[in-house]
Biopython code that builds the backbone (N, CA, C, O; Angstrom):
import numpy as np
from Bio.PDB.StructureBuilder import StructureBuilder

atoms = [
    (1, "UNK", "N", (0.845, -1.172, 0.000)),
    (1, "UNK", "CA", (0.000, 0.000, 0.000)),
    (1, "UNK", "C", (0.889, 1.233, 0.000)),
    (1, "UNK", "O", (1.886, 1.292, 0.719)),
    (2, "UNK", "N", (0.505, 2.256, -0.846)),
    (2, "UNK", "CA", (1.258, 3.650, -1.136)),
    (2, "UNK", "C", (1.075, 4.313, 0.277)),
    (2, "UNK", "O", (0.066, 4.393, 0.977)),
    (3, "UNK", "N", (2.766, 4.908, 0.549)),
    (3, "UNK", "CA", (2.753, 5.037, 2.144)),
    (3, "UNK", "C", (2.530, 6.581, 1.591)),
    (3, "UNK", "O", (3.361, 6.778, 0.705)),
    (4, "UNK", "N", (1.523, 7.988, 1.852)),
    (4, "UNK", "CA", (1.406, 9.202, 1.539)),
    (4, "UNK", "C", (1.992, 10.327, 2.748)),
    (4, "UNK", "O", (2.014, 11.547, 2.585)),
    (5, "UNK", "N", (2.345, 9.771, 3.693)),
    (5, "UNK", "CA", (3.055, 10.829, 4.547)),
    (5, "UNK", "C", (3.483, 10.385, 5.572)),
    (5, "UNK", "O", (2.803, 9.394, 5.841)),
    (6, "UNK", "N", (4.320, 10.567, 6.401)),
    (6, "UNK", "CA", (4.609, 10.066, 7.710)),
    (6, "UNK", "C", (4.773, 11.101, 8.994)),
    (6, "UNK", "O", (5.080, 12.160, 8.447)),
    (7, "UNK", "N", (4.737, 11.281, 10.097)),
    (7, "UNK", "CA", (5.215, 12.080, 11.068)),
    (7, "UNK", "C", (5.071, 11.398, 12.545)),
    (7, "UNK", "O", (4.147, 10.636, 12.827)),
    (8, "UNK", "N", (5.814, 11.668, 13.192)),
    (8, "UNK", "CA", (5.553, 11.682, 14.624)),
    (8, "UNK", "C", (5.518, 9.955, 14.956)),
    (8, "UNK", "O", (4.857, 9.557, 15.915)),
    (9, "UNK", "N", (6.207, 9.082, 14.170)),
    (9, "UNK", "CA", (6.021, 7.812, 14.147)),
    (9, "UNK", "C", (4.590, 7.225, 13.166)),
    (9, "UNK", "O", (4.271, 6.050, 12.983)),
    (10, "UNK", "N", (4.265, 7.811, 12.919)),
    (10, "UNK", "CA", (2.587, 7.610, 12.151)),
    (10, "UNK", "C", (2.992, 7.656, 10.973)),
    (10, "UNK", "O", (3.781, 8.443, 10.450)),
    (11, "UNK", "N", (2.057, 6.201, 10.263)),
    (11, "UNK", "CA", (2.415, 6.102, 8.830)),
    (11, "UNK", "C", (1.285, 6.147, 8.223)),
    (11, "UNK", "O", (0.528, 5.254, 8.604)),
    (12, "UNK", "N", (0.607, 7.232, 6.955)),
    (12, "UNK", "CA", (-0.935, 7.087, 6.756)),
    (12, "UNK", "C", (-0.494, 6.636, 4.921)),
    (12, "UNK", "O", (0.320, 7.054, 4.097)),
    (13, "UNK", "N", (-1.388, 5.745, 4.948)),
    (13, "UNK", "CA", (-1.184, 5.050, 3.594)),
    (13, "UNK", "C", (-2.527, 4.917, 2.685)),
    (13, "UNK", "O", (-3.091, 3.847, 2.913)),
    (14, "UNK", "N", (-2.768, 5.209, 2.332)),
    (14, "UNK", "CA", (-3.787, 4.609, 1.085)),
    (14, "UNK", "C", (-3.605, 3.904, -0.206)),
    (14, "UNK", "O", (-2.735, 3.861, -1.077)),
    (15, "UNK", "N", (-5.134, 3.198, 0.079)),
    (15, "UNK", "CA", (-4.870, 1.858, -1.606)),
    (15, "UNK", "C", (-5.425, 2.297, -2.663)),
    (15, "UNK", "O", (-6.462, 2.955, -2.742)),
    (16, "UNK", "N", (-4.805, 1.973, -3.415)),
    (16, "UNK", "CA", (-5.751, 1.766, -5.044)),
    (16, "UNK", "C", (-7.057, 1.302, -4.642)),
    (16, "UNK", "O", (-7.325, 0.653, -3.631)),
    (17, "UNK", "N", (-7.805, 1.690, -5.507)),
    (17, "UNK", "CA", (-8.899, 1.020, -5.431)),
    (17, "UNK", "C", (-9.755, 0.580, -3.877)),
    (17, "UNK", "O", (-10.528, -0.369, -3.742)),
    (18, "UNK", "N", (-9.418, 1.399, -3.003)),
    (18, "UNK", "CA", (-10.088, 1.070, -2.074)),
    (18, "UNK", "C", (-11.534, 1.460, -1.555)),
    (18, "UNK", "O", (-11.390, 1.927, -0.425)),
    (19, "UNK", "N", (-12.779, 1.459, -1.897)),
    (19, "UNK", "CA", (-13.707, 2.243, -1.726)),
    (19, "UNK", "C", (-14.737, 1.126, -2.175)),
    (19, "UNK", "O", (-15.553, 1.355, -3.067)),
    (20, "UNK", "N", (-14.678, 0.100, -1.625)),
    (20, "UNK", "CA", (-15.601, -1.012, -1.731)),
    (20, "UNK", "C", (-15.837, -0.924, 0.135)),
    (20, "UNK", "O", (-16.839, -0.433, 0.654)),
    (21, "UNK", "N", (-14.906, -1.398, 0.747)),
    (21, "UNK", "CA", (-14.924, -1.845, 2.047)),
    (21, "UNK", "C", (-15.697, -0.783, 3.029)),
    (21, "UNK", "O", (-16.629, -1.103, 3.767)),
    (22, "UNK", "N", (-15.073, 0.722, 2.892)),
    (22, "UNK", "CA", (-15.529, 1.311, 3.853)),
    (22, "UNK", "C", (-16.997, 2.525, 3.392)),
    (22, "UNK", "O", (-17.866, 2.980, 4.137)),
    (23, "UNK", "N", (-16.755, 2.771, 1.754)),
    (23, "UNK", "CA", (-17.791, 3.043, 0.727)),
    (23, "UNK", "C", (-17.481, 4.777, 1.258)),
    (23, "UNK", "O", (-18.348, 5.651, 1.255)),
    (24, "UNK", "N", (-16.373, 4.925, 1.591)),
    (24, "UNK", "CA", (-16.086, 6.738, 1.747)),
    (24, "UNK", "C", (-14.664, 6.932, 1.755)),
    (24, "UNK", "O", (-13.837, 6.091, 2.105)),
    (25, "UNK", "N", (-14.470, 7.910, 1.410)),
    (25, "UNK", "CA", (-13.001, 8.213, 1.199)),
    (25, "UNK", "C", (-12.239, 8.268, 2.440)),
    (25, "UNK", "O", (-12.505, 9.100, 3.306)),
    (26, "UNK", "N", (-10.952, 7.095, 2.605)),
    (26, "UNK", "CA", (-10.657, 7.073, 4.011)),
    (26, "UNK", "C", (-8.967, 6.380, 3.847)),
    (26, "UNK", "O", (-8.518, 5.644, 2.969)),
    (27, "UNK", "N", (-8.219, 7.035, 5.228)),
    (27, "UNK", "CA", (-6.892, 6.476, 4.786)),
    (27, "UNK", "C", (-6.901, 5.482, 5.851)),
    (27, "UNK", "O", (-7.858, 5.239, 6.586)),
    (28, "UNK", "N", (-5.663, 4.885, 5.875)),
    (28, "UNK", "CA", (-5.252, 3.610, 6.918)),
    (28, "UNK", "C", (-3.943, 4.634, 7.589)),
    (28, "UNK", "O", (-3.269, 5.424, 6.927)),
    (29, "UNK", "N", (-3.864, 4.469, 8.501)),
    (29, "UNK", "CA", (-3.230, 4.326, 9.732)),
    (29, "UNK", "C", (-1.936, 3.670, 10.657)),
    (29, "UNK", "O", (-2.306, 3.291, 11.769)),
    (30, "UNK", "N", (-0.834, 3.527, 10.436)),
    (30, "UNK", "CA", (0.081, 2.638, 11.207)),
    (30, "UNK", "C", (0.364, 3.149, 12.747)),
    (30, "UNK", "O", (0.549, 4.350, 12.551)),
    (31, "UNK", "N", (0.443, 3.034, 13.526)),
    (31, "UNK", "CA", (1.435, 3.723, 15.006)),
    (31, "UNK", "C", (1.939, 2.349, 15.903)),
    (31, "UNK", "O", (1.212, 1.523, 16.454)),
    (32, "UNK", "N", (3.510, 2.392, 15.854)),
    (32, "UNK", "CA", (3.751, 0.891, 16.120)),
    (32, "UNK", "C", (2.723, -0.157, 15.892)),
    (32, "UNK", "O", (2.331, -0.305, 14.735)),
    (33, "UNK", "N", (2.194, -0.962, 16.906)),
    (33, "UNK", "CA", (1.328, -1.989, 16.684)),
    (33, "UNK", "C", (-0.538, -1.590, 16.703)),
    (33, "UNK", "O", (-1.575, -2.146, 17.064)),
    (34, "UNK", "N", (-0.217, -0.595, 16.221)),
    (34, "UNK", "CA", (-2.200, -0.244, 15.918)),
    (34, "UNK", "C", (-1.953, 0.081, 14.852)),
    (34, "UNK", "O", (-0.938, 0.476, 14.278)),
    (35, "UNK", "N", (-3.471, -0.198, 14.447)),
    (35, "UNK", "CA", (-4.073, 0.280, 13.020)),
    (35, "UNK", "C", (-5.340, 0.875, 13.113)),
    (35, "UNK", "O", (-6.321, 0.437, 13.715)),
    (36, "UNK", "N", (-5.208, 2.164, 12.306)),
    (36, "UNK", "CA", (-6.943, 2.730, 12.598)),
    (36, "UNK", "C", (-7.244, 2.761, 11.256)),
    (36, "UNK", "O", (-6.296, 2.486, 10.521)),
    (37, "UNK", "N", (-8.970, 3.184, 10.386)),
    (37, "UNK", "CA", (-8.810, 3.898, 9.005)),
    (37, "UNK", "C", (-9.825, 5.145, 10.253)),
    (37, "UNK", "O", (-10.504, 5.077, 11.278)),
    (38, "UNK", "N", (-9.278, 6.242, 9.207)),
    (38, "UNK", "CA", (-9.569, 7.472, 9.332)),
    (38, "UNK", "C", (-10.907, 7.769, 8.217)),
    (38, "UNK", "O", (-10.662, 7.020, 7.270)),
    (39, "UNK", "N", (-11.924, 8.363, 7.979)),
    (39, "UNK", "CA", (-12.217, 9.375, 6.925)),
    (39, "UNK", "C", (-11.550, 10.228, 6.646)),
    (39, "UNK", "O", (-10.779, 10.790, 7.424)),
    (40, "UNK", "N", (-11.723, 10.511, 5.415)),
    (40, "UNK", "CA", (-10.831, 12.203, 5.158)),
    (40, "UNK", "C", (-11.998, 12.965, 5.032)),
    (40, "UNK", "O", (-11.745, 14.082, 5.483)),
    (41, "UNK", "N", (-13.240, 12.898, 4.608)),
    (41, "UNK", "CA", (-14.328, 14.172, 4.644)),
    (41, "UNK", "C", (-14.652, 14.757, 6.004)),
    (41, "UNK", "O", (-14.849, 15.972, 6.004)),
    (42, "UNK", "N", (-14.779, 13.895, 7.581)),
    (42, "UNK", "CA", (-15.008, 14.016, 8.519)),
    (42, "UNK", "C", (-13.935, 13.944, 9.580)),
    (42, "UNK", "O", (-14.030, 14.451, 10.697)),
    (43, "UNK", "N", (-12.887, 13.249, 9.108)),
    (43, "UNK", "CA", (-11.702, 13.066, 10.726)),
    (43, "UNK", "C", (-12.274, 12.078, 11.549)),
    (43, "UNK", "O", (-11.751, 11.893, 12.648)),
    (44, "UNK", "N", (-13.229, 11.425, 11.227)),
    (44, "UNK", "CA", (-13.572, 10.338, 12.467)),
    (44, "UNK", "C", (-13.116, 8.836, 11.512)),
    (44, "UNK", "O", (-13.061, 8.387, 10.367)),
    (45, "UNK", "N", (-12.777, 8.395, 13.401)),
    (45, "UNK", "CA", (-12.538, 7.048, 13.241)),
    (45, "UNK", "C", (-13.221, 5.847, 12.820)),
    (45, "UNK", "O", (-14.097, 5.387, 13.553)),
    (46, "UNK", "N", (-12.986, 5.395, 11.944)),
    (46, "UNK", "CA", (-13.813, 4.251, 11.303)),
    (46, "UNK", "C", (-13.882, 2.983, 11.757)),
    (46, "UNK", "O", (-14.751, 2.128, 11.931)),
    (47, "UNK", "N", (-12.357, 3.142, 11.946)),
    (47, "UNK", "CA", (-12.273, 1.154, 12.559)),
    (47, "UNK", "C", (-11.217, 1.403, 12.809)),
    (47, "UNK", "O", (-10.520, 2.291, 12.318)),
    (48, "UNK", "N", (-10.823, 0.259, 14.021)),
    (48, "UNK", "CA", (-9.281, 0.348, 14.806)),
    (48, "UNK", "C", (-9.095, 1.012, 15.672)),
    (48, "UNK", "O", (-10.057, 1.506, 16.259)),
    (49, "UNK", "N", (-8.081, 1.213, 15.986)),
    (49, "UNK", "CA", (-7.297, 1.746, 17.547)),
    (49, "UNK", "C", (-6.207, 2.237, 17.301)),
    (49, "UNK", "O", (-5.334, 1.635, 16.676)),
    (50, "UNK", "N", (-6.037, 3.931, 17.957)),
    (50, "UNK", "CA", (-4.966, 4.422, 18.020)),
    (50, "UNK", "C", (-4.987, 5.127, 19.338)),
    (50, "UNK", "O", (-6.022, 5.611, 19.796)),
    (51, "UNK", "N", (-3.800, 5.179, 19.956)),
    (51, "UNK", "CA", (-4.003, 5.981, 21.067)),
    (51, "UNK", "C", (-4.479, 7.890, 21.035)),
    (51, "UNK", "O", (-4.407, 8.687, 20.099)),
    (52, "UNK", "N", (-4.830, 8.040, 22.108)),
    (52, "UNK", "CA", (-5.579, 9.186, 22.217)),
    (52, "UNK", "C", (-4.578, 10.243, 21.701)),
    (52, "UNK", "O", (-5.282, 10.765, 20.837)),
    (53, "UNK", "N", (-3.393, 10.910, 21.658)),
    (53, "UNK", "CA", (-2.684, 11.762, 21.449)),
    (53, "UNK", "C", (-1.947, 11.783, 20.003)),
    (53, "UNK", "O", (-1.527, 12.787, 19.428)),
    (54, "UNK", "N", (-1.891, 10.477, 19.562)),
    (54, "UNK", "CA", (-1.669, 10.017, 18.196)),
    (54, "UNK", "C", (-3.325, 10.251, 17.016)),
    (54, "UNK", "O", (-3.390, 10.680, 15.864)),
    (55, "UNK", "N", (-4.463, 9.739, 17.978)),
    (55, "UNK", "CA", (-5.478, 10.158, 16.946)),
    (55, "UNK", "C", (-5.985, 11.814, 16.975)),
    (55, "UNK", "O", (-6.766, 12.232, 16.120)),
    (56, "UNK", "N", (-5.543, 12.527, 17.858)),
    (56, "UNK", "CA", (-5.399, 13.688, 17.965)),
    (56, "UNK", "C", (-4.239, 14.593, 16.746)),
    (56, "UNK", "O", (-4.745, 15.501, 16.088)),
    (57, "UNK", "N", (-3.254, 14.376, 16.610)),
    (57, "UNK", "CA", (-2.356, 14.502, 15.157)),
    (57, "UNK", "C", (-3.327, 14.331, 14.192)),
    (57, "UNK", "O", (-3.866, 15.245, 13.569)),
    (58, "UNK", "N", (-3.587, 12.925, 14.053)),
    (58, "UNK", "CA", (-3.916, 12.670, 12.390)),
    (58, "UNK", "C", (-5.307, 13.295, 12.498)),
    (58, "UNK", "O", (-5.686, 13.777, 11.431)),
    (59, "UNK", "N", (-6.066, 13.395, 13.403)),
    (59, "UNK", "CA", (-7.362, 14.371, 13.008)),
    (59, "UNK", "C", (-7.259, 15.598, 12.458)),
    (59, "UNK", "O", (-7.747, 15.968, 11.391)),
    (60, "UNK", "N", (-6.330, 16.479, 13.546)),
    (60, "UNK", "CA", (-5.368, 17.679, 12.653)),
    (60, "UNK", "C", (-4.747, 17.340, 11.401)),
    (60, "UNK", "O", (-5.358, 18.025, 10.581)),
    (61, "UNK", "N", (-4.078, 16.822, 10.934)),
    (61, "UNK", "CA", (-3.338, 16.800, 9.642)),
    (61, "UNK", "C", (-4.412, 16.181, 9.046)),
    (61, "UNK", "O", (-3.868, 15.837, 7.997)),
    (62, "UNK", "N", (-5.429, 15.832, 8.969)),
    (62, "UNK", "CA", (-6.835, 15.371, 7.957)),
    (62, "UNK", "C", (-6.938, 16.698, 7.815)),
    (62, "UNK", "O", (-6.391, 17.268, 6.871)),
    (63, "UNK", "N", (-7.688, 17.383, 8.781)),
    (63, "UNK", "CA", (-8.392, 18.841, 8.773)),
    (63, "UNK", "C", (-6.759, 19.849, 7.600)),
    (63, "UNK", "O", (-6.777, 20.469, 6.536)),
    (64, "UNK", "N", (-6.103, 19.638, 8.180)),
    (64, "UNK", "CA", (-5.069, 20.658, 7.419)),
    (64, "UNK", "C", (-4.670, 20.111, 5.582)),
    (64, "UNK", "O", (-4.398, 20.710, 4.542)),
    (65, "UNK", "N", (-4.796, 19.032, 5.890)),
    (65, "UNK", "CA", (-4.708, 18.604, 4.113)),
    (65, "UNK", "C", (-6.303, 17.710, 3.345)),
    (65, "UNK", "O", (-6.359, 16.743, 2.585)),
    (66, "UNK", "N", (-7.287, 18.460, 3.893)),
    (66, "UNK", "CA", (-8.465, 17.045, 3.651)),
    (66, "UNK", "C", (-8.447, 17.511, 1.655)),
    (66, "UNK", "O", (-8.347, 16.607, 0.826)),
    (67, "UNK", "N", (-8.524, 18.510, 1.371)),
    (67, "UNK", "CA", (-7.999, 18.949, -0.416)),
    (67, "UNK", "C", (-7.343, 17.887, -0.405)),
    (67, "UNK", "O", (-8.035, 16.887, -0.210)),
    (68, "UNK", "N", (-5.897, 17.662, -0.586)),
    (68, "UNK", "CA", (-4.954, 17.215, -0.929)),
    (68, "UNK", "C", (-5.153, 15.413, -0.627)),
    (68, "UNK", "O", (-4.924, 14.540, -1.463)),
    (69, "UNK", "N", (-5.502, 15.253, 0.403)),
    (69, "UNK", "CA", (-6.289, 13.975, 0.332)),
    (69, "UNK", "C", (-7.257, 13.525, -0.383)),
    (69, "UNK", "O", (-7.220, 12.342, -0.719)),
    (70, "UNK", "N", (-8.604, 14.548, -0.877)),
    (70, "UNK", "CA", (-9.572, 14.070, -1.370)),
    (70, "UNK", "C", (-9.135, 13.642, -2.983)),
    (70, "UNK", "O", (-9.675, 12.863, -3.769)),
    (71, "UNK", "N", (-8.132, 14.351, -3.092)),
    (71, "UNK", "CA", (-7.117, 14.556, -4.665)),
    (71, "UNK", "C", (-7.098, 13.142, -4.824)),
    (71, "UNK", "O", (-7.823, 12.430, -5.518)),
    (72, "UNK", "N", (-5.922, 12.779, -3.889)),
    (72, "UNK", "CA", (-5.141, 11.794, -3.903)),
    (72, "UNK", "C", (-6.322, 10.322, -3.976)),
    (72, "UNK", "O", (-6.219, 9.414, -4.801)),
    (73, "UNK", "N", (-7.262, 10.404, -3.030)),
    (73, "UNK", "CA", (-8.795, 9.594, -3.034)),
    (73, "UNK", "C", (-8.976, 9.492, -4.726)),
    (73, "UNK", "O", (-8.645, 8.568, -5.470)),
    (74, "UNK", "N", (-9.435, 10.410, -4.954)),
    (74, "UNK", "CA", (-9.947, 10.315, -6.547)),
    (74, "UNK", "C", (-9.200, 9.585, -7.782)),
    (74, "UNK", "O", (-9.600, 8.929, -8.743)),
    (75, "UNK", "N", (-7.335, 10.194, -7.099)),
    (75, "UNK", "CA", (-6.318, 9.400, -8.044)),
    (75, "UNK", "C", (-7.018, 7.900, -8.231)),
    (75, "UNK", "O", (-7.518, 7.340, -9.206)),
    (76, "UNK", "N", (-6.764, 7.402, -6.444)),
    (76, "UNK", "CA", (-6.412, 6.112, -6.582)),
    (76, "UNK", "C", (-7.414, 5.154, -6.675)),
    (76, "UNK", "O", (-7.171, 3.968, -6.900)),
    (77, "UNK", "N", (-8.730, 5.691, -6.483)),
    (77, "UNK", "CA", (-9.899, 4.818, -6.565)),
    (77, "UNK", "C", (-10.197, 4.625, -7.956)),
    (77, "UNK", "O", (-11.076, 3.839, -8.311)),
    (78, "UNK", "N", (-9.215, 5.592, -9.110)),
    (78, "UNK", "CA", (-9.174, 5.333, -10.678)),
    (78, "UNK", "C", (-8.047, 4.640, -11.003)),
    (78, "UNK", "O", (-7.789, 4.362, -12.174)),
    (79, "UNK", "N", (-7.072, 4.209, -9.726)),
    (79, "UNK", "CA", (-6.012, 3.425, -10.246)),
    (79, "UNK", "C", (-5.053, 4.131, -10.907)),
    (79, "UNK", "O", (-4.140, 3.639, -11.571)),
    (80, "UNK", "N", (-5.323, 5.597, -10.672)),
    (80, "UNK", "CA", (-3.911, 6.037, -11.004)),
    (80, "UNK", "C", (-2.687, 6.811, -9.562)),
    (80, "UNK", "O", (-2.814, 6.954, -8.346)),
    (81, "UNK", "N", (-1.949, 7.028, -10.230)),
    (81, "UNK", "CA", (-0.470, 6.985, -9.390)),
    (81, "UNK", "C", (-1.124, 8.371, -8.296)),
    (81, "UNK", "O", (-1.652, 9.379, -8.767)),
    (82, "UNK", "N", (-0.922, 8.099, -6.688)),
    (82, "UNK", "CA", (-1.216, 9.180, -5.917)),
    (82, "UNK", "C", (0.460, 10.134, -5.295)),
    (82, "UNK", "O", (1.610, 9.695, -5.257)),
    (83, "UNK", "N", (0.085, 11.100, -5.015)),
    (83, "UNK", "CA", (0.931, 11.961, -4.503)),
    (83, "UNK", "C", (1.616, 12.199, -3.053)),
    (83, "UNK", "O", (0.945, 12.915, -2.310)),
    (84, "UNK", "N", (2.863, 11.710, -2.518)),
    (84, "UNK", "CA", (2.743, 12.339, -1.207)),
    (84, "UNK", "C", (2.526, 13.165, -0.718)),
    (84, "UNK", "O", (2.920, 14.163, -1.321)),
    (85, "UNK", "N", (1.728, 13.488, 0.770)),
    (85, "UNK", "CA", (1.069, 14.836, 1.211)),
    (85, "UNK", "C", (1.773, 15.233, 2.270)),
    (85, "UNK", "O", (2.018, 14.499, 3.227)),
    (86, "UNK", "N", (2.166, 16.502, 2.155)),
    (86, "UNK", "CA", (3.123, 16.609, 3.347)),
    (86, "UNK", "C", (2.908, 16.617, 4.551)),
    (86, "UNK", "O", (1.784, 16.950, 4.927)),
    (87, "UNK", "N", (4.204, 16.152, 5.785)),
    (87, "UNK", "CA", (3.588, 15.701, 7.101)),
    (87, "UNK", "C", (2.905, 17.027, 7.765)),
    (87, "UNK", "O", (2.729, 18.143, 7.275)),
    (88, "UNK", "N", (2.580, 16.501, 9.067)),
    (88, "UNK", "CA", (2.100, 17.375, 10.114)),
    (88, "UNK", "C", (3.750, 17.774, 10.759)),
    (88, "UNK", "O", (4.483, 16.884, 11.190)),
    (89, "UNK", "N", (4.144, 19.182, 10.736)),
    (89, "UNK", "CA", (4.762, 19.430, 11.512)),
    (89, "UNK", "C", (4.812, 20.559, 12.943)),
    (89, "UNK", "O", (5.789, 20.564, 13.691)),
]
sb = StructureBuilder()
sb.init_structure("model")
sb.init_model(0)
sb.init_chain("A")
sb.init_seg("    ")
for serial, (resi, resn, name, xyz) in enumerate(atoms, 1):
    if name == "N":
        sb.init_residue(resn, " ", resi, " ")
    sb.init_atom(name, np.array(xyz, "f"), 0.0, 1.0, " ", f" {name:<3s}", serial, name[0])
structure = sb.get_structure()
C-alpha cells in the first residue's frame, strides 16, 4: 500500500482502489502496533485503535490537508499513481 506521509512515528497510507470496504473516502493508519482507518471528509474514526494523542495529530493533519487527500482519493480509486502529502509538523 502507497505510504502518503509520515510524522511523529505515524504512517498514513492509502490503496488503489479502495472504496468497496468502507464506501467513503478514508486512509489507513500505522502507530507501532495499531491500526486505525480514518475518513478524510469528517476526521472520524472508522475502525481500529490508536491511542488518544496520536489520533489527535492525524485528526489535525486530515483537517489541514483534507484537499490534498480528497485529490489523492480520486487518483487512486481510478487506479492512477497518488501523490505524497506533506507531514504534520
Amino acid at each position: 500500500m502507497p505510504v502518503i506521509s509520515m510524522f511523529y512515528g505515524i504512517v498514513i497510507m492509502m490503496y488503489p482502489f479502495d472504496n468497496d470496504k468502507h464506501h467513503l473516502p478514508h486512509v489507513h493508519i500505522r502507530y507501532q502496533e495499531q491500526e486505525a482507518v480514518f475518513s478524510i471528509e469528517t476526521g472520524d474514526l472508522l475502525e481500529g485503535n490508536l491511542r488518544s494523542n496520536k489520533k489527535k495529530l492525524v485528526e489535525a493533519w486530515i483537517e489541514l490537508r483534507r484537499e490534498d487527500l480528497l485529490t489523492d482519493w480520486q487518483l487512486a480509486v481510478q487506479g492512477h499513481p497518488i501523490f505524497n502529502i506533506e507531514p504534520l509538523k
